[in-house]
Each structure stands twice: as structure tokens, then as C-alpha cells.
C-alpha positions, -999 to 999 in steps of 0.1 A, spaced: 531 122 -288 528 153 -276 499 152 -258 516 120 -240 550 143 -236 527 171 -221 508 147 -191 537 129 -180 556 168 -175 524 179 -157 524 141 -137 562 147 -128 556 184 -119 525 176 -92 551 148 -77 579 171 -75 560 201 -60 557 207 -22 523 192 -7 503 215 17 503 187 45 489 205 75 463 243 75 491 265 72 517 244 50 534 224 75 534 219 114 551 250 122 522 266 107 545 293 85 519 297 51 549 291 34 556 262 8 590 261 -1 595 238 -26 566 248 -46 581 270 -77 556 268 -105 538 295 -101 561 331 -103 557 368 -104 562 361 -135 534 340 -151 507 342 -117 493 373 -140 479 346 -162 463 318 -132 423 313 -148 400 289 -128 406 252 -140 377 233 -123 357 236 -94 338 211 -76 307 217 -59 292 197 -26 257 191 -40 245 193 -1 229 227 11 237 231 50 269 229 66 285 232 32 321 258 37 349 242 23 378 249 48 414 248 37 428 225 15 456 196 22 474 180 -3 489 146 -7 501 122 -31 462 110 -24 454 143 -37 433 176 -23 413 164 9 388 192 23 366 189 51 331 200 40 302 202 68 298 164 78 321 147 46 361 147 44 360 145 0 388 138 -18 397 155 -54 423 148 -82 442 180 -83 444 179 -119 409 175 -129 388 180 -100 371 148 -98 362 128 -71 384 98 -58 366 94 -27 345 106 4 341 97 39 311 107 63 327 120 94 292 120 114 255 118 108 238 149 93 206 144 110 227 139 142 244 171 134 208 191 131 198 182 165 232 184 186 266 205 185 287 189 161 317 203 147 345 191 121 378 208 117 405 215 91 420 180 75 460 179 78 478 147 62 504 123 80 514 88 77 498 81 45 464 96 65 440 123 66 434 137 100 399 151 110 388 164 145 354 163 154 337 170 183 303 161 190 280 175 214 297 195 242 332 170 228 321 142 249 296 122 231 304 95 206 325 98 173 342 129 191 381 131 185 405 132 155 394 106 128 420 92 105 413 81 72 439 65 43 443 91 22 443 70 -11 412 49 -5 393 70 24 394 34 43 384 43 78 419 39 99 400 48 135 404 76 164 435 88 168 436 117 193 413 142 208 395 164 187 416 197 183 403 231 183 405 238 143 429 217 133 450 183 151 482 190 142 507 159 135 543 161 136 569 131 139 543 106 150 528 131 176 492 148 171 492 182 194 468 199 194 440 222 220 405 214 231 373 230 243 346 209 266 318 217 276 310 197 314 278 212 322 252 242 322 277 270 314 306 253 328 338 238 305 371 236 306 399 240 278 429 224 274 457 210 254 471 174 243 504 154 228 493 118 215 523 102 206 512 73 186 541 53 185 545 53 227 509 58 245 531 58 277 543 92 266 509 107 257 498 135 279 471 162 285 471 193 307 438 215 314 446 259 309 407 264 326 380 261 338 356 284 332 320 295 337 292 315 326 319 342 317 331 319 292 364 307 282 394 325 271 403 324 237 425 295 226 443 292 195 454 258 179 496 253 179 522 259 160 547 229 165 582 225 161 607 197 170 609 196 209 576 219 213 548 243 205 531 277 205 497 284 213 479 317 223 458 314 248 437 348 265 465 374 258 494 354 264 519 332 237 529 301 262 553 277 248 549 241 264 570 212 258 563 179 236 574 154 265 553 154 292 565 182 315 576 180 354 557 198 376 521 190 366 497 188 397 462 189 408 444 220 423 432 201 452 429 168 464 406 149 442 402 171 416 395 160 382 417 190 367 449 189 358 476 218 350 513 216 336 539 244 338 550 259 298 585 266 293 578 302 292 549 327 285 548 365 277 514 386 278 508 408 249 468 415 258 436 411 236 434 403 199 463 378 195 462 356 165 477 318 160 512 322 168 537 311 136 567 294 136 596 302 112 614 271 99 620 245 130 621 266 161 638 297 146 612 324 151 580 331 165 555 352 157 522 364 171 497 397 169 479 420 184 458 452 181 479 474 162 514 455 163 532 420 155 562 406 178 588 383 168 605 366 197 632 337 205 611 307 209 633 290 232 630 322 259 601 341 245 625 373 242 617 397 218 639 400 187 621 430 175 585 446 172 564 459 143 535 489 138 511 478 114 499 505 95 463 501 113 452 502 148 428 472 145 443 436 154 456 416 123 424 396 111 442 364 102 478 345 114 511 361 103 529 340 72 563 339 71 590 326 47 632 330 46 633 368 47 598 383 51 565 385 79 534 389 63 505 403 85 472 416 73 448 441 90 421 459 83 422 454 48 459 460 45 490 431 40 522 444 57 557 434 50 585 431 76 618 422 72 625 385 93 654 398 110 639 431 117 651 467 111 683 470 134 660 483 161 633 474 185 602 489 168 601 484 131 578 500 105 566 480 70 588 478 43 553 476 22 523 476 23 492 469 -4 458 469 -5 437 432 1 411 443 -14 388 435 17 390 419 53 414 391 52 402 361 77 426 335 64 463 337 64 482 344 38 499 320 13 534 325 1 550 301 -26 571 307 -55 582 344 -49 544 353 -46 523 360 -17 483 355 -20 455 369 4 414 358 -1 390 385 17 357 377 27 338 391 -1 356 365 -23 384 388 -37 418 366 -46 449 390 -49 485 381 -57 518 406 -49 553 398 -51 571 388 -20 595 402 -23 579 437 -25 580 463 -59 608 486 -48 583 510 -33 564 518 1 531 505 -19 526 475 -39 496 469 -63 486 434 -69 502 410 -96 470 391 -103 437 394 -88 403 374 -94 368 381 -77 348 353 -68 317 372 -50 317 346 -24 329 342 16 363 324 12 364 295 44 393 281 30 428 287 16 447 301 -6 468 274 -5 498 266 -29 507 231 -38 511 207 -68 512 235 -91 480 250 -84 460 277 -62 431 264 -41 402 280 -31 374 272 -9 341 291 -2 311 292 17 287 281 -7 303 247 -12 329 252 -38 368 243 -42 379 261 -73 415 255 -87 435 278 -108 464 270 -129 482 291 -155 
């Protein structure tokens, strides 16, 4: 009986906890689960690895980050979207998102998986994003039942939100000539569907282009050194550059330059407060002007390696090794130093998780660390938990159904669990 007592608390625990839907926790892209609570400062000290799977294929093999669903954990791995049980690891299903052999001969590329609808949402782009099979596969997320093309294939991640999928592109349209660009499909109105071109570029290559942050009227992307904000319905104003061309721009709602090094931008809650880095510094601005609320100094020179995280009272940004703390409503003035800082044990490429009162980093080198969120009443924090696993982590942390995922270059999603 008390075995039986025991799985149906775990069962009602991973229904009740917050699912990671979308790489970054939700659409506004925050790192931040609010609603998962199981793991605390207080008990993260004892999380141990509870399974791992391993892809048994040898090249492309990186597990990117993890989504969660009531279909369970979906990661895109090389050419396969696989689909785990989060409580045992094992496999419910798999889907091939495009031929391997293709893949050795051509570009191909798949993204990060988010979940919508009752669907797991791929983008893949294949050779120069204009052959066949390119765009953002769907796939039902409890039976892995092909459910078709949905949207263009996004730059990292498509990103759904209320029956949209926004997202950027990249296209390559001949010797050293492309163009980038971005995309609203709204799937329950084609009419109201829209794309806009940001360049065309040439040999010199194209500017950097992040994928968005969306909230309920529109989203953030950073593109060159700017953040531009555009709207979800189509905007006014669009035109072409010249009679007959094949390009197309639309005016954003407003932009703001901050120069090289600029990460993802985040979004606080729904269209509360934006974030976005640079060499040396992190902004938080009004997203419905783009006016600054208040500026930090990170406590290195070198641009944050990874997109802010942000939860009700705190911006997390990592550098050079280092995870800084900044109060969300800033420090009563315009420049604003950490509150804390610790050590992350390594370069941090993937941003930060926060869930439960506890916020997680993953280095390169494969080092896990935990530190309270909230800080440890001084200007330096050591970690609550750490855990080594001598490995490139591609994907993750991410918090959800009770657990911390984990996914690495060499194929693996490892769980832990208290």
C-alpha cells in the first residue's frame, strides 16, 4: 500500500508542476518556472542523477534543451525529436525529422522543440532553408503522429504563443548572398499571417539575429546591435525597396542600439520588462517605448555568454564565468551594481534556470551548480549543490515536473531528482 500511496503522490506531483513548454520556460522566454516548487534551497543539496538516456547514434548527437508536456520530455537530437517518460527515462516515442544520409551531404539543421496545442514544434531547415522538409514540423506530442508543416523554420527555436508561431529566419539565395528575416503564422487566420525581410546581405555576411521573446500583442528580437520590438498583427507601413523587388521590410514599434555582443532579449511576465546584454552591461527597458528603467555593470568586461533569466524580483546574467544578481526594479538609480555575485564554475552558454527559490547554471565543461535566488545575505554566494558531468552541456538546466534536465553533447539527457 505504500508503494501504491508513494506513485500516485509522485503521479499527482508531475501533473501539478509547471511544464517547460517553450526553450526558456515559456514564450516570453524568462528561465523562470513559476509554479514548479519541488525542488528548494532546502533539499536541491540532495538532487543525484535518476536516469539518463543515451541516443545510440554517433554524429549529430547534442541533446538541446528540454520541453516538457503532459506527453512528457521531448528533445531534439541531430536528425530525431525522442520522447522520454520523465519518471523513468524510457522511451514513448521518436520521430525522424529528416534523412541522415541527406543531412551528410547538404546543410541541414534542426532546432530546439517547444510544445503547443497538444504538439511538439520542430524547425528545420534544409539546405540553404529552401529545399524540401524545411520549416517548423509539428508532431502530437503523445503519439509522435506526424501533424505536418506549420511555419517557417525559426532560427533556434519557433516560438508559439496563442495560436501564433513567431519566430526569425536565415536563407541563403545564392553564392554568398542571403537574406534574414522574421515571421507571425497565425494558424487559426492565414489571412493574418505575415513576414518581413531585416537584410540582405553578402559576402560580409549577415548580422546577428537572435530568436524572440514574445508577449501578448508583440515581440523582442536582437538583431546586429539593436533590441527592435515589432508587432504581432501585421504592421502598416511595410513596402518594397524598389519596384519589383522580391524583398520586403516592415517598420518595429520602436528600436534602441546598444552595439556588439547582445544576447536574446527576455521578457518579464507578459510585457512588463525587457531585458537584453551587452559587453560589460545589462539594460532593462519599458517594452512598450524601449526606455530604459535602469542599467547594470556586470562584474566583467566580456559580454554575458548566455540570455538574462529573470523571475518576480531578480535578473540573472552570467559572464565570463560569473552569475550576477540584480534587483528587477533596479537600485533607485540609473546604473546599478550586483547585489551578488558567485562563481559558475566555468563559461556558461545556456541560460540560466530559476524554479523553486533556486537558480541553476551548466558550463561547458559539464559543471551543474545551484545558488539560492534569493542571494545568501552577502556580496558572494557559494553554490547550494553542484554536480560535474565532464561533458559540453547543449541543453538545459531546465526545471519541470519535479526534476532537473540535462542535456550534453555526447548524446545524453540525464535527470536528477532528490
Amino acid at each position: 500500500m505504500r508503494r501504491v500511496r508513494g506513485a500516485a503522490v509522485l503521479a499527482a506531483v508531475l501533473v501539478l508542476a509547471g511544464c517547460w513548454a517553450v526553450p526558456g520556460a515559456g514564450p516570453t522566454r524568462s528561465g523562470h518556472n513559476p509554479t514548479e516548487t519541488v525542488l528548494t534551497p532546502e533539499n536541491v543539496s540532495r538532487l543525484v542523477p535518476a536516469w539518463t538516456w543515451q541516443a545510440e547514434w554517433t554524429t549529430p548527437r547534442a541533446v538541446l534543451e528540454p520541453v516538457t508536456s503532459p506527453g512528457g520530455v521531448h528533445i531534439s537530437v541531430g536528425h530525431k525529436l525522442v520522447t522520454l517518460d520523465p519518471a523513468t527515462g524510457v522511451e514513448r516515442w521518436r520521430a525522424v525529422l529528416y534523412d541522415a544520409g541527406i543531412g551528410a551531404q547538404v546543410p541541414v539543421d534542426a532546432g530546439k522543440p517547444a510544445v503547443s496545442g497538444g504538439r511538439v514544434l520542430v524547425p528545420v531547415s534544409i539546405y540553404r532553408n529552401v529545399a524540401p522538409g524545411t520549416g517548423t514540423h509539428s508532431y502530437d506530442e503523445q503519439t509522435g503522429a506526424d501533424r505536418g508543416l506549420v511555419a517557417p523554420a525559426g532560427i533556434e527555436a519557433s516560438i508559439p504563443r496563442d495560436g501564433r508561431v513567431v519566430g526569425t529566419y536565415g536563407t541563403v539565395i545564392g553564392s554568398g548572398i542571403g537574406t534574414v528575416g522574421l515571421f507571425v503564422t497565425d494558424e487559426r487566420d492565414a489571412t493574418k499571417s505575415w513576414s518581413a525581410n531585416l537584410s540582405v546581405y553578402g559576402t560580409e555576411g549577415a548580422p546577428p539575429l537572435s530568436s524572440p521573446a514574445v508577449g501578448s500583442d508583440r515581440f523582442f528580437i536582437a538583431f546586429g546591435g539593436e533590441v527592435r520590438s515589432y508587432s504581432l498583427a501585421e504592421p502598416t507601413g511595410c513596402y518594397f525597396p524598389f519596384p519589383g523587388s522580391p524583398y520586403r521590410f516592415c517598420p518595429s514599434i520602436w528600436s534602441r542600439s546598444f552595439g556588439a555582443g547582445l544576447t536574446r532579449p527576455t521578457l518579464a511576465g507578459d510585457d512588463r520588462l525587457l531585458v537584453a546584454g551587452d559587453a560589460g552591461h545589462v539594460w532593462a527597458l519599458e517594452p512598450t517605448t524601449g526606455a530604459e528603467f535602469w542599467s547594470g555593470v556586470l562584474p566583467t568586461t566580456d559580454a554575458p555568454s548566455a540570455p538574462p533569466s529573470i523571475d518576480a524580483e531578480h535578473v540573472y546574467v552570467v559572464a565570463a564565468g560569473r552569475l550576477a544578481l540584480f534587483d528587477r526594479g533596479g537600485c533607485g538609480g540609473a546604473a546599478c551594481n550586483p547585489v551578488w555575485s558567485a562563481d559558475s564554475g566555468g563559461t556558461v552558454a545556456t541560460q540560466p534556470a530559476i524554479a523553486g527559490g533556486v537558480v541553476y547554471t551548466a558550463t561547458t565543461a559539464g559543471r551543474l551548480r545551484a545558488f539560492p535566488a534569493a542571494g545568501c545575505g552577502a556580496a558572494t554566494c557559494a553554490p547550494l549543490w553542484e554536480h560535474d558531468l565532464g561533458t559540453t552541456i547543449t541543453g538545459g538546466p531546465v526545471v519541470s515536473l519535479g526534476r532537473l534536465f540535462v542535456g550534453t553533447a555526447d548524446g545524453r539527457l540525464i535527470a536528477f531528482q532528490t
